[in-house]
C-alpha angles and dihedrals in degrees: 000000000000115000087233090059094055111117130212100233087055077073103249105185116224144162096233098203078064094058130070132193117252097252083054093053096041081056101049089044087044096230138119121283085239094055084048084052098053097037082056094044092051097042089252077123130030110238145154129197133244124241084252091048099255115142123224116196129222103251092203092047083060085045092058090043091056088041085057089045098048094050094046094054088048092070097213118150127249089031105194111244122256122256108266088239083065095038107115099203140032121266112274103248118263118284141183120292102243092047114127120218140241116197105207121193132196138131094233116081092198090064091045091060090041095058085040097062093037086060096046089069094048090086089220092137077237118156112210117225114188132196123176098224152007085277105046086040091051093057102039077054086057099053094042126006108220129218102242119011110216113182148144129242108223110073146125117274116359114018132218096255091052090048093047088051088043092053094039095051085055120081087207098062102019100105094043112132109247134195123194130204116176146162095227118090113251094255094062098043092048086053090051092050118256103161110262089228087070114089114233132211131185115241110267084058117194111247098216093051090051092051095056100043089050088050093049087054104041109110120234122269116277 
């Protein structure tokens, strides 16, 4: 059973000063109720449930998750991984060893598994890696850095215009290749400051045009 299915009246034992509600941790991590819900949902955060329902959250679980996020926005190299218990997604199956990698970043899980399998036909020997938000998608970075970087704009947390600037201001990332794919018409993303030098596409983005433009960026094998 999940930790976030266990209920109070199984007799979960816990020290309650230890636990928050959801809307206290969404505040503390400084993301929506809904983000804490699915980070709860999907293991990203240790919880049980009250006999009422009611989650309470691990506060050292969010502890670890602003640990990962702190270190993440300080752009500093060789980043330590985050605990599993604070890892949002699943590990990306085993490849060969000479893949390279796309990071590819947006808040619905639906349209992650959609470009994954999308990419899956495209024969590139590419391993996809996913993250659900700026912040998710700064600290997997950190632990690898990937090949080619796709990812939306509008999302909880940390946005995709606070993670570009993030990875540009570091020399580390700055010259990583980026994709954008995005809701919001181009006007409006060129005012709010996506590089010029990014290529943008309209959700829904073309498939074939993606494809192309991830192909064009993609740096030569070691």
């Amino acid at each position: 059973m999940k930790t976030a299915d266990h209920q109070l009246n199984d007799g979960f034992a816990c020290d309650r000063a230890a636990f928050c509600t959801t809307r206290q941790a969404a505040e503390r991590i400084g993301v929506s109720h809904r983000t804490v819900q699915m980070w709860v949902e999907n293991g990203t955060l240790q919880a049980w449930k009250t006999a009422g329902g009611h989650r309470r959250i691990a506060i050292d679980s969010v502890d670890r998750l602003l640990e990962g996020r702190r270190n993440a926005l300080a752009g500093m190299p060789g980043i330590p991984a985050m605990p599993p218990a604070a890892r949002p997604i699943a590990p990306t199956p085993a490849v060969s060893a000479s893949a390279r990698t796309v990071l590819i970043v947006d808040d619905d899980a639906m349209l992650l598994r959609l470009y994954e399998l999308e990419i899956e036909t495209w024969g590139l020997d590419l391993a996809v890696r996913k993250a659900s938000n700026g912040i998710e998608a700064l600290v997997r970075i950190g632990e690898a850095r990937p090949d080619i970087l796709v990812s939306d704009l509008h999302m909880p947390g940390m946005d995709g215009f606070g993670m570009i600037r993030s990875l540009r201001d570091n020399p580390h990332t700055a010259s990583m290749p980026m994709v954008v794919i995005s809701g919001m018409d181009k006007p409006t993303v060129l005012a709010m400051g996506l590089p010029d030098d990014v290529p943008y596409f309209t959700k829904p983005a073309p498939l074939a045009a993606l494809r192309a433009a991830v192909t064009a960026r993609l740096p030569e094998r070691a």
